[in-house]
PAGULUM-11880 format. One record per residue (C-alpha): residue number from 1; residue in one letter; chain; x, y, z. Coordinates in nm, 4 decimals, always signed. Each point is the difference from the previous one (the first is absolute). Layout:
BEGIN
+-----+--------+--------+----------+----------+----------+
| num | residu | chaine |        x |        y |        z |
+-----+--------+--------+----------+----------+----------+
| NUM |      a |      A |        X |        Y |        Z |
...
+-----+--------+--------+----------+----------+----------+
//
This chain:
BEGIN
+-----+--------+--------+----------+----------+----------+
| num | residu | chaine |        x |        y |        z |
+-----+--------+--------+----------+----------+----------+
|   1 |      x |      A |  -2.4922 |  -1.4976 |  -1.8728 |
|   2 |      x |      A |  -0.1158 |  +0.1187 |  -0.3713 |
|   3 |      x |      A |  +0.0437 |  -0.2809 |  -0.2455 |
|   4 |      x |      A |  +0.2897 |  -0.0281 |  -0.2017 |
|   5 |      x |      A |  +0.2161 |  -0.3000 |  -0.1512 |
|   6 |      x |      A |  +0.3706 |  -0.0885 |  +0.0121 |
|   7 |      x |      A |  +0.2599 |  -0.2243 |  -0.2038 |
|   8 |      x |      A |  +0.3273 |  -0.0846 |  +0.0094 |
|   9 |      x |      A |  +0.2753 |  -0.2563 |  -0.0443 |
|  10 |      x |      A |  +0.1301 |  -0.2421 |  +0.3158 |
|  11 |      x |      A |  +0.3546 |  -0.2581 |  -0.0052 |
|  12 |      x |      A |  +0.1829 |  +0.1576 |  -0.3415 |
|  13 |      x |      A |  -0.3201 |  +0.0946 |  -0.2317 |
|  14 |      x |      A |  -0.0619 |  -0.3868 |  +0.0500 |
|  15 |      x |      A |  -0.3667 |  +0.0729 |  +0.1549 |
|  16 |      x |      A |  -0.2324 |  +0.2830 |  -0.0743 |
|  17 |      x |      A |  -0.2965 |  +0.1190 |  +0.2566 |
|  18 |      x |      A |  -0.2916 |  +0.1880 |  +0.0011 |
|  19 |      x |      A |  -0.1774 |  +0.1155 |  +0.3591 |
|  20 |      x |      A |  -0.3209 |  +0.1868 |  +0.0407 |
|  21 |      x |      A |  -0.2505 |  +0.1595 |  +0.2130 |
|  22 |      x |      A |  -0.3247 |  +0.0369 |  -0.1611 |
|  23 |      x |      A |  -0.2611 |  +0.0879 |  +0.2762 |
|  24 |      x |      A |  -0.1447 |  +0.3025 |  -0.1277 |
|  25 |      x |      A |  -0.0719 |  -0.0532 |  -0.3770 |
|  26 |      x |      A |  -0.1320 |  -0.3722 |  +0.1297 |
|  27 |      x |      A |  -0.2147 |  +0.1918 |  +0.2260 |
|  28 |      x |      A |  -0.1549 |  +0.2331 |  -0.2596 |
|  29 |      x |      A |  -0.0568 |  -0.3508 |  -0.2314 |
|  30 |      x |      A |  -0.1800 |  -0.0990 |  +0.2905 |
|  31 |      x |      A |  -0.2006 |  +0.2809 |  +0.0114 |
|  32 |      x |      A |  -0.0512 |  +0.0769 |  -0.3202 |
|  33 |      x |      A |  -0.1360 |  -0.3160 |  -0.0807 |
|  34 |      x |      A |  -0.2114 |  -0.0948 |  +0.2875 |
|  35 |      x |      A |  +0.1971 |  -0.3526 |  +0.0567 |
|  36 |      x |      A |  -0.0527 |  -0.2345 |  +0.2473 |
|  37 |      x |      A |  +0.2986 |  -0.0950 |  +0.2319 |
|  38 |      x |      A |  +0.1064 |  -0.2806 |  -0.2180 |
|  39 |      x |      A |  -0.0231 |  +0.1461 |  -0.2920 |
|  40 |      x |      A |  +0.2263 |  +0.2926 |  +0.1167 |
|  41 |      x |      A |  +0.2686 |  -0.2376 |  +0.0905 |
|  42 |      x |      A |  -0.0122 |  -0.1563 |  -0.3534 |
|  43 |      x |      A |  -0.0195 |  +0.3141 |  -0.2139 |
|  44 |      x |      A |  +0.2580 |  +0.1919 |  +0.2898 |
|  45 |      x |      A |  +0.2571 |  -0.3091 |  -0.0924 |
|  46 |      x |      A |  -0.0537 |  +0.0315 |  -0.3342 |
|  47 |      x |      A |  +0.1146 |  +0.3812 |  -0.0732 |
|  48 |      x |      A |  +0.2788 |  -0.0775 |  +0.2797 |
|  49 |      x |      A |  +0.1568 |  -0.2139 |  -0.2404 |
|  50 |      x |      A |  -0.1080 |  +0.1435 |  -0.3194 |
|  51 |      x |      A |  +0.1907 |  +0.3327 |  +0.1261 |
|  52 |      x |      A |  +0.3157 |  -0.1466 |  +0.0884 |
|  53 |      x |      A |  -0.0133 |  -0.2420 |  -0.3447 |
|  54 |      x |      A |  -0.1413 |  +0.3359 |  -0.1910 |
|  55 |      x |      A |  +0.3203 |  +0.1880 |  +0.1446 |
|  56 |      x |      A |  +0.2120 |  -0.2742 |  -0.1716 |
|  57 |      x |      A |  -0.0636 |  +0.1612 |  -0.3597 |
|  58 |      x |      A |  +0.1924 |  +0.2402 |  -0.1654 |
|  59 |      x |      A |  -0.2128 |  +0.2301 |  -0.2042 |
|  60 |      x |      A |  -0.2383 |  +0.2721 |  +0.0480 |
|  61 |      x |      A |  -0.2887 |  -0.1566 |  -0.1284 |
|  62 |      x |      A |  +0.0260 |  -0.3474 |  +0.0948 |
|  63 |      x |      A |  -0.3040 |  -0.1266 |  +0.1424 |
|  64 |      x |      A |  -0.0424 |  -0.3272 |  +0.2195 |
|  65 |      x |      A |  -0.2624 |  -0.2052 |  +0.0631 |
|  66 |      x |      A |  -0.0825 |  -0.2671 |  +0.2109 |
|  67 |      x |      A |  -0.3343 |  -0.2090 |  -0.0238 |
|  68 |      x |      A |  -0.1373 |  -0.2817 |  +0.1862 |
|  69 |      x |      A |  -0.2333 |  -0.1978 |  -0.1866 |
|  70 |      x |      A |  -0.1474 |  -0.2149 |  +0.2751 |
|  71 |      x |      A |  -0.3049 |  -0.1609 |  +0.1051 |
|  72 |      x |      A |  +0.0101 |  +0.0818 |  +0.3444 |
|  73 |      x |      A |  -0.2877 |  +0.1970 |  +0.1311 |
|  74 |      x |      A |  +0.1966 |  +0.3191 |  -0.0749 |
|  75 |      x |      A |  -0.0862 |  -0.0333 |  -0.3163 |
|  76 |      x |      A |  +0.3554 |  +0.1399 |  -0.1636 |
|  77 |      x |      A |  +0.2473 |  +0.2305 |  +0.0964 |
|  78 |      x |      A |  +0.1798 |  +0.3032 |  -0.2308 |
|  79 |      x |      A |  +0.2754 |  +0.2011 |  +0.0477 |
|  80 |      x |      A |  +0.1987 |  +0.2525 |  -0.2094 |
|  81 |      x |      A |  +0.3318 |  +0.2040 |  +0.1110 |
|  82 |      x |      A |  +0.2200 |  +0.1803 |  -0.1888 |
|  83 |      x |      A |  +0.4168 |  +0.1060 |  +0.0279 |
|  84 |      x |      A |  -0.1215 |  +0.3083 |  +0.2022 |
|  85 |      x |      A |  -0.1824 |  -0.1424 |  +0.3377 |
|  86 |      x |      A |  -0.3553 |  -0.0013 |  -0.1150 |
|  87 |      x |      A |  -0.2451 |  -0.2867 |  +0.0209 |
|  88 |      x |      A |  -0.3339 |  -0.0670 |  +0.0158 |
|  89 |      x |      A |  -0.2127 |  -0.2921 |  -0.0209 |
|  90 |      x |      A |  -0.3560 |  -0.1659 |  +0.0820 |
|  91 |      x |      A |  -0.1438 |  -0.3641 |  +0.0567 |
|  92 |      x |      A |  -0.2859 |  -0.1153 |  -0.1250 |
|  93 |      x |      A |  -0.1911 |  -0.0743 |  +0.3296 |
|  94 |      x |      A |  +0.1150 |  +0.2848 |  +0.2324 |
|  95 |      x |      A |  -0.3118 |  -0.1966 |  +0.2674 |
|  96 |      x |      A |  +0.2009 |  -0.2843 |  +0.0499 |
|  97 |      x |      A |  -0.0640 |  -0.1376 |  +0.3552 |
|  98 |      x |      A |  +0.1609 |  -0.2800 |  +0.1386 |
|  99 |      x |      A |  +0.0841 |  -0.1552 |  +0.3302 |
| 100 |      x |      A |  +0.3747 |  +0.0114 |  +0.1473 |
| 101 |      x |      A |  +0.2212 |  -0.2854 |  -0.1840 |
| 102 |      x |      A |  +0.1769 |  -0.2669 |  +0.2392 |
| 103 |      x |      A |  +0.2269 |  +0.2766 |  +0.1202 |
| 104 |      x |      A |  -0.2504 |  +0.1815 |  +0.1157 |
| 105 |      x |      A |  +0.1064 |  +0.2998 |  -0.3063 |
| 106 |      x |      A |  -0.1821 |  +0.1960 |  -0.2581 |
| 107 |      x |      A |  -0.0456 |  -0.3736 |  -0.2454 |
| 108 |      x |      A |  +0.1047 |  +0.1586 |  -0.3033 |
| 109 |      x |      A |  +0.1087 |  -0.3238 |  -0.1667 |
| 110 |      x |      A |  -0.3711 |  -0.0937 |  +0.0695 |
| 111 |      x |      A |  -0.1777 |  +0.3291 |  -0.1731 |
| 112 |      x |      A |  +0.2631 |  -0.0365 |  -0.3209 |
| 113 |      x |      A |  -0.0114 |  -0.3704 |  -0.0610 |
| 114 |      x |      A |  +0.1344 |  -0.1661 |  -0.2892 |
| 115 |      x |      A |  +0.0811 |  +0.1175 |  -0.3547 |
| 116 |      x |      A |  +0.2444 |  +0.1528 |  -0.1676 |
| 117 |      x |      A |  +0.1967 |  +0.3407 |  +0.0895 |
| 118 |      x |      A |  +0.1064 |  +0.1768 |  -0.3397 |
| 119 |      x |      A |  +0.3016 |  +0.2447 |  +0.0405 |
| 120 |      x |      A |  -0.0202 |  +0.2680 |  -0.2648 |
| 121 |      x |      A |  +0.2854 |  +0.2462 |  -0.1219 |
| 122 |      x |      A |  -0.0454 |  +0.2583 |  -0.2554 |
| 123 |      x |      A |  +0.3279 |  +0.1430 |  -0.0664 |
| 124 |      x |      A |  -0.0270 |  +0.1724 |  -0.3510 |
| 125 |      x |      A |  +0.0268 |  -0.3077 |  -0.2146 |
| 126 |      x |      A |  -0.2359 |  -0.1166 |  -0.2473 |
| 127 |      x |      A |  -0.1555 |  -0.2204 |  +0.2164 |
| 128 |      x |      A |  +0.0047 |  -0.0351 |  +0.4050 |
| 129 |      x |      A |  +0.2305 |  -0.2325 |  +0.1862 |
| 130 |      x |      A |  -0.2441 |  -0.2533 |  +0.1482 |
| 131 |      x |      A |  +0.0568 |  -0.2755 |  +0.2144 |
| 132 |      x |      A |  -0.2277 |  -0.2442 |  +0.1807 |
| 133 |      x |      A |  -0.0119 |  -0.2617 |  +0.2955 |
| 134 |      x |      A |  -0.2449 |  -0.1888 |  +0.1713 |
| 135 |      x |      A |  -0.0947 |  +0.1684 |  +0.3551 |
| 136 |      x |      A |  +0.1806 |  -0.1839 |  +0.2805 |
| 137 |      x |      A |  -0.2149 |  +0.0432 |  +0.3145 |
| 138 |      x |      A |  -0.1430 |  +0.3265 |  -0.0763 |
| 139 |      x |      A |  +0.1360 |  +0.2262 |  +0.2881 |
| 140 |      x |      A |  +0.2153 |  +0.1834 |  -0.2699 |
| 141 |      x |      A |  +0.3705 |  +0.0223 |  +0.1317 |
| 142 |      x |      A |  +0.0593 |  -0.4112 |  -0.0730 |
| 143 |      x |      A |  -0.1979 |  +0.1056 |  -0.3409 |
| 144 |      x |      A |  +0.2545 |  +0.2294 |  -0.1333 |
| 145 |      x |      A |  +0.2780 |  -0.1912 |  +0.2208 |
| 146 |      x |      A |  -0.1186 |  -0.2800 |  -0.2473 |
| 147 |      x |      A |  -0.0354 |  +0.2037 |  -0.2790 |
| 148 |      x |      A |  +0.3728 |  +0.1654 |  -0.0266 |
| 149 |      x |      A |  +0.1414 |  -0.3356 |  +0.0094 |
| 150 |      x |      A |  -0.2503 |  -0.1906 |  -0.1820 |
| 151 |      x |      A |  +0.0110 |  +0.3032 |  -0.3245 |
| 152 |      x |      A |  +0.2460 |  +0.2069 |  +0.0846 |
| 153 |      x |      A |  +0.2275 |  -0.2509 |  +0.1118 |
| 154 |      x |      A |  +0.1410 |  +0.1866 |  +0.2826 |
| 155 |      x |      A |  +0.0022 |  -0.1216 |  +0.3855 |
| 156 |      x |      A |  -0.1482 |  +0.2438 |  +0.1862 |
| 157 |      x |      A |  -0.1316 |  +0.0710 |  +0.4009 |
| 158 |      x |      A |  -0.3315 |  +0.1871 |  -0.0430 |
| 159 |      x |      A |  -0.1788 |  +0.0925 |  +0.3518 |
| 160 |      x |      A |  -0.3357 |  +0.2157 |  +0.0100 |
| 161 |      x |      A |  -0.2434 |  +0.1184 |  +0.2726 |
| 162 |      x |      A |  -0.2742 |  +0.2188 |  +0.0688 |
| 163 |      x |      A |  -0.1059 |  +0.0649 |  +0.3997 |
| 164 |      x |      A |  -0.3016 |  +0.1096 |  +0.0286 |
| 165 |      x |      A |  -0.2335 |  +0.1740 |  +0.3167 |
| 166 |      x |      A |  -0.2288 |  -0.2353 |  +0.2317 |
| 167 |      x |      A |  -0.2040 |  +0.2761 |  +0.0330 |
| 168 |      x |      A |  -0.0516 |  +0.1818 |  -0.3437 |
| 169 |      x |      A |  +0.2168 |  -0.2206 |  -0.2398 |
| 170 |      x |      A |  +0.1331 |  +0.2669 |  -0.1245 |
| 171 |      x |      A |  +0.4041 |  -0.0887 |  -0.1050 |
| 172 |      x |      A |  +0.2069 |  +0.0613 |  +0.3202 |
| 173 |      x |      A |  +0.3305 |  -0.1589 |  -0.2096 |
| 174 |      x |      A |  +0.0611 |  -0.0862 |  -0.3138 |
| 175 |      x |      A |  +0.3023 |  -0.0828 |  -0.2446 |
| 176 |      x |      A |  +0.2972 |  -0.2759 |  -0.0870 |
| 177 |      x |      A |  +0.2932 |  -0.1229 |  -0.1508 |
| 178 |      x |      A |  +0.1621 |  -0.1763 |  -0.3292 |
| 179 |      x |      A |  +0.3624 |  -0.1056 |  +0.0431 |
| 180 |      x |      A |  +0.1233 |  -0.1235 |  -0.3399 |
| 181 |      x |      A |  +0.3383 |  -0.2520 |  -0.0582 |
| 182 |      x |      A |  +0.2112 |  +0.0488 |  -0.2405 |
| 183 |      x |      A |  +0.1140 |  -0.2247 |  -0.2857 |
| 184 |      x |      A |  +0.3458 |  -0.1494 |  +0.1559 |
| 185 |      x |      A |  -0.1365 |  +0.0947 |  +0.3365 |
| 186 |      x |      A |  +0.2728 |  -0.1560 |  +0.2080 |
| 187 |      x |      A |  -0.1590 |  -0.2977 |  +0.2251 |
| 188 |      x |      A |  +0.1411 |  +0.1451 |  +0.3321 |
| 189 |      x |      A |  -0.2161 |  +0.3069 |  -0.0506 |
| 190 |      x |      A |  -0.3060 |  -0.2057 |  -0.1382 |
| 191 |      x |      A |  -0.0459 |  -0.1947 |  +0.2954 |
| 192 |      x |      A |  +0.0932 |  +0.2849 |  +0.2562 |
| 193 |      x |      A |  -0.3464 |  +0.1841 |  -0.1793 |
| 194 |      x |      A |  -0.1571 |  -0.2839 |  +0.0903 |
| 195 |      x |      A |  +0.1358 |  -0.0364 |  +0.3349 |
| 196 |      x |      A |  -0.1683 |  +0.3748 |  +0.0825 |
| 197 |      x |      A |  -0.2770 |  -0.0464 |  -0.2338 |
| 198 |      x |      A |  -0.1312 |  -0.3006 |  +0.2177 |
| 199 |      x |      A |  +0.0855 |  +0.2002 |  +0.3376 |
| 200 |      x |      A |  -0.1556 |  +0.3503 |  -0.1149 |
| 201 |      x |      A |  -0.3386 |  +0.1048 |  +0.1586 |
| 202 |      x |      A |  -0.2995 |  +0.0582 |  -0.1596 |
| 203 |      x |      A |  +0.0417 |  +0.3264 |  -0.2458 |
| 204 |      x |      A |  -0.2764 |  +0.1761 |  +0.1404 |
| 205 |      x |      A |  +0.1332 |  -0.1186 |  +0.3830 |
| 206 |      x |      A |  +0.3244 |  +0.2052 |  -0.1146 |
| 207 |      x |      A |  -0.2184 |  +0.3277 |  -0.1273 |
| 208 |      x |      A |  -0.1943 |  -0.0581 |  +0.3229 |
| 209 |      x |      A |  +0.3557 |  +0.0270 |  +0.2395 |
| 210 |      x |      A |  +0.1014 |  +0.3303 |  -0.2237 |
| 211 |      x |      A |  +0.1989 |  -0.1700 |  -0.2344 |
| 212 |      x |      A |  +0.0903 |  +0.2262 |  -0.3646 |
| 213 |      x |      A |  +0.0252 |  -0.1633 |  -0.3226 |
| 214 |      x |      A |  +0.3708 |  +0.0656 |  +0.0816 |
| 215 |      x |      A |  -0.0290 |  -0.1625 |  +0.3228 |
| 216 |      x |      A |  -0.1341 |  -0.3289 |  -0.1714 |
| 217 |      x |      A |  +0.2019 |  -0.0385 |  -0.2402 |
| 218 |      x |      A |  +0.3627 |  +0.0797 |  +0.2279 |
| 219 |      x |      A |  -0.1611 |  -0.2759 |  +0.2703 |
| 220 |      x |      A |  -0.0451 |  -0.2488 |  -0.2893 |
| 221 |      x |      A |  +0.3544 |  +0.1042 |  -0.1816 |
| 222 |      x |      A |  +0.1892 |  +0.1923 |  +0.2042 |
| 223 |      x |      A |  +0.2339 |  -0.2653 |  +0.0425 |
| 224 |      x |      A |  +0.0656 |  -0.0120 |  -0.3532 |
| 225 |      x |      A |  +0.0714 |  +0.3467 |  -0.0649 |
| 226 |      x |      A |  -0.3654 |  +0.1466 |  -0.0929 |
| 227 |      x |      A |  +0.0521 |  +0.3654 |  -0.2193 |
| 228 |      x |      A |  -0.3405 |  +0.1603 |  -0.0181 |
| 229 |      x |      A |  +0.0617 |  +0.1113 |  -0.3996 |
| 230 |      x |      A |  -0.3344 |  +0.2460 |  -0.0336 |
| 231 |      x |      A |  -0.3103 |  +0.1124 |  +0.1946 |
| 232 |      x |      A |  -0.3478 |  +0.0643 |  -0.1556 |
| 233 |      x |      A |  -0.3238 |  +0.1285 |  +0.1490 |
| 234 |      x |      A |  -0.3206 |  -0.2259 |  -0.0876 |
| 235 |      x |      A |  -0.3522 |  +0.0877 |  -0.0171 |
| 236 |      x |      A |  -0.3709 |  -0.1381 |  -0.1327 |
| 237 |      x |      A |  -0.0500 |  +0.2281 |  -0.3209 |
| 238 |      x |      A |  -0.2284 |  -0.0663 |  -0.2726 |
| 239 |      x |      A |  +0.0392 |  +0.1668 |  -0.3593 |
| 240 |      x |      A |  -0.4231 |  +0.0061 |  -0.0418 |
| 241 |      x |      A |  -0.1476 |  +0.3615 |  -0.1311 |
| 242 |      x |      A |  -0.3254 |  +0.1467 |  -0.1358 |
| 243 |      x |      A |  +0.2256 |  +0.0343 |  -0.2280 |
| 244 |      x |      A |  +0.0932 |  -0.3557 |  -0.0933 |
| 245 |      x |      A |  -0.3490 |  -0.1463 |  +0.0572 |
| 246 |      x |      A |  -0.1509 |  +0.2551 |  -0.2635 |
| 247 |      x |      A |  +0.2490 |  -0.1204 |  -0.2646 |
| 248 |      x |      A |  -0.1609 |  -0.2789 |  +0.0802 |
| 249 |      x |      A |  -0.3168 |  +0.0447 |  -0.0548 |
| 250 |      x |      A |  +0.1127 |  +0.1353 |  -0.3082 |
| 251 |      x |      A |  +0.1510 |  -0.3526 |  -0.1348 |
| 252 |      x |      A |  -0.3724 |  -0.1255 |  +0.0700 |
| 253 |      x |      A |  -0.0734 |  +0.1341 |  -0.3001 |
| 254 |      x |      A |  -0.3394 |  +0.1932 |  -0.0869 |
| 255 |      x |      A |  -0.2192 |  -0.3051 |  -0.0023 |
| 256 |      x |      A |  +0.0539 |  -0.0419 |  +0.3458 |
| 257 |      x |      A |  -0.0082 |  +0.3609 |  +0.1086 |
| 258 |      x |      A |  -0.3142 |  +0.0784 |  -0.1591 |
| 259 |      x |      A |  -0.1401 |  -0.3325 |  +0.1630 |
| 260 |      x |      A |  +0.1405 |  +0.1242 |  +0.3578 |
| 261 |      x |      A |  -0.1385 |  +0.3746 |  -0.1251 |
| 262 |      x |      A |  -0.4142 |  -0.2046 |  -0.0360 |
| 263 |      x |      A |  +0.0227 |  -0.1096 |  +0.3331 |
| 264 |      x |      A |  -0.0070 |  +0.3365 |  +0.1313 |
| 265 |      x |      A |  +0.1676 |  -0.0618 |  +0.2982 |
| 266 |      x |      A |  +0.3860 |  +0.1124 |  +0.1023 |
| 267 |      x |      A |  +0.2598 |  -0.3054 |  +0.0270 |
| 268 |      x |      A |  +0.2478 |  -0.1062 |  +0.2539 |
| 269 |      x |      A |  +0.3030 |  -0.1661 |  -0.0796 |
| 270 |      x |      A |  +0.1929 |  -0.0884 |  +0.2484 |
| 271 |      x |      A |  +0.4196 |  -0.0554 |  +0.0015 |
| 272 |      x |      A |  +0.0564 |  -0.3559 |  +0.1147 |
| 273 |      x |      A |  +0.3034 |  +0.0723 |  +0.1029 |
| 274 |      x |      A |  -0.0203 |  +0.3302 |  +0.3142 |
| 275 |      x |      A |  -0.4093 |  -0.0878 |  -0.0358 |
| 276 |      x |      A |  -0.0453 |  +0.3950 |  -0.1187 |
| 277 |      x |      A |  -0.3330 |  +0.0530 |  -0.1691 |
| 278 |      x |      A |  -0.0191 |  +0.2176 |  -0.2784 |
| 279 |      x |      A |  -0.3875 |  +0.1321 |  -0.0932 |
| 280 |      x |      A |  -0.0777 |  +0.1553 |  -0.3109 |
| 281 |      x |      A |  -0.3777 |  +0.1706 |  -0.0814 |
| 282 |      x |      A |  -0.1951 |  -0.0411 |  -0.2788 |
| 283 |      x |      A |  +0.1011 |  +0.3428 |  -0.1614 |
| 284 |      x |      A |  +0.3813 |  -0.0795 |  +0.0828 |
| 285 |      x |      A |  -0.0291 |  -0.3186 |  -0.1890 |
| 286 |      x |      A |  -0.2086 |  +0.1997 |  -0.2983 |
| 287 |      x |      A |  +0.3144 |  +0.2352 |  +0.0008 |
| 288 |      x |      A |  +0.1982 |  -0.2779 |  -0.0154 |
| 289 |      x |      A |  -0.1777 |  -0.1719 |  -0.2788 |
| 290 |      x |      A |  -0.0256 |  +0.3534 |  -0.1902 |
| 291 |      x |      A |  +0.3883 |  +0.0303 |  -0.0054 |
| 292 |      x |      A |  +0.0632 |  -0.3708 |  -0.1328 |
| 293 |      x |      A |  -0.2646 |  +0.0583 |  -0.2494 |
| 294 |      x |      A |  +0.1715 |  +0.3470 |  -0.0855 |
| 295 |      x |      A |  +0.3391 |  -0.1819 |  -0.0272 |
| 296 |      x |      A |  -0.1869 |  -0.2899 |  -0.3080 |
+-----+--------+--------+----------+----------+----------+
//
């Protein structure tokens, strides 16, 4: 099943949903980032929800982010999405180990800690919406569960899960759901979500039987008349070039250049974000240097 995102509206526009499979772009996070099994859980949550919340804006540009400043032994995690299905994201410790919570699962809550998770949205104004809570348990979905009501002020049902291989951890499952109330939500309909929110399986038991996003989401609503209102596909794409990182160089300014330039040795940076290392030589760096000078 190739990742891709749905909304839509349930019982007379009085709920909205979002449902998702994300398997394949959390699988090349995974890989493109070296992470431990826990730490592909955390991050794989993360740009679940970030895609279904970034597919919530309205503009071309708009750019989400989600941060979790925490002092688990994760170290932090950071996400960005846009309108369009793309995300990406790293945490700070992709080397996390640690043993199976009391569940016997992946303990995310355990790797992320306490702290504070920082929702970010830059939608063209002067300056970003940005609102803040203090992390919950740390195994994301009660996060932004707490988050939307806490900030946002809006009751929401937010489920998350990536499955992973005994064998090769790679991601055999991954994706979720945010089911959203209303205001004037009538209290029939609130408490028959909750009656199938509490019964519902695991999300990533659902993906595991062959459920769809659709599938989800007409299980959990389809009593109260669930319209699937648009379809996206999803996928792990970063907006890093040789391009971008030279201009960056550039803003270094020629002190720094010409000290990078004595070293006599080519650099590395490295995009935090799809972990893409970008190497420049000496003489590409003199070029470099040459132009800005050229430019004074």
């Amino acid at each position: 099943m190739t990742d891709y995102l749905i909304r839509g509206t349930a019982a007379n526009d009085s709920i909205r949903a979002f449902a998702i499979t994300t398997k394949d772009l959390v699988e090349e996070a995974r890989r493109r980032h070296n992470l431990s099994p826990v730490a592909t859980a955390a991050l794989g949550r993360t740009m679940t929800a970030a895609l279904m919340m970034g597919m919530d804006m309205k503009n071309d540009k708009d750019i989400l982010t989600l941060q979790f400043m925490c002092d688990g032994p994760i170290g932090g995690i950071t996400v960005t999405a846009d309108s369009h299905g793309h995300v990406k994201g790293f945490v700070e410790n992709p080397d996390v180990i640690l043993p199976p919570n009391q569940f016997g699962k992946l303990d995310v809550g355990g790797a992320v800690g306490g702290g504070v998770l920082h929702v970010m949205k830059d939608i063209g104004l002067k300056e970003p919406y940005a609102g803040e809570v203090e992390i919950q348990n740390g195994e994301i979905a009660q996060d932004l569960t707490y988050y939307f009501a806490a900030s946002e002020q809006v009751p929401s049902v937010v489920a998350l899960g990536v499955l992973l291989d005994r064998s090769d951890y790679s991601v055999r499952e991954a994706g979720g759901y945010i089911i959203q109330l209303m205001p004037d939500c009538p209290e029939e309909v609130i408490a028959e979500l909750e009656k199938a929110a509490v019964s519902a399986d695991p999300v990533t038991t659902m993906l595991k039987n062959g459920m769809s996003p659709e599938d989800i989401l007409n299980h959990l609503l389809g009593s109260m008349d669930f319209k699937k209102m648009q379809q996206e596909p999803v996928a792990f794409s970063c907006n890093c070039s040789r391009e971008r990182v030279t201009k960056a160089l550039i803003a270094m300014g020629a002190g720094e250049l010409q000290s990078l330039i004595a070293d006599e040795k080519p650099i590395t940076l490295n995009c935090h974000f799809c972990n893409t290392d970008y190497t420049f030589e000496k003489e590409e760096l003199e070029a470099i240097l040459a132009g800005l000078l050229q430019k004074k």
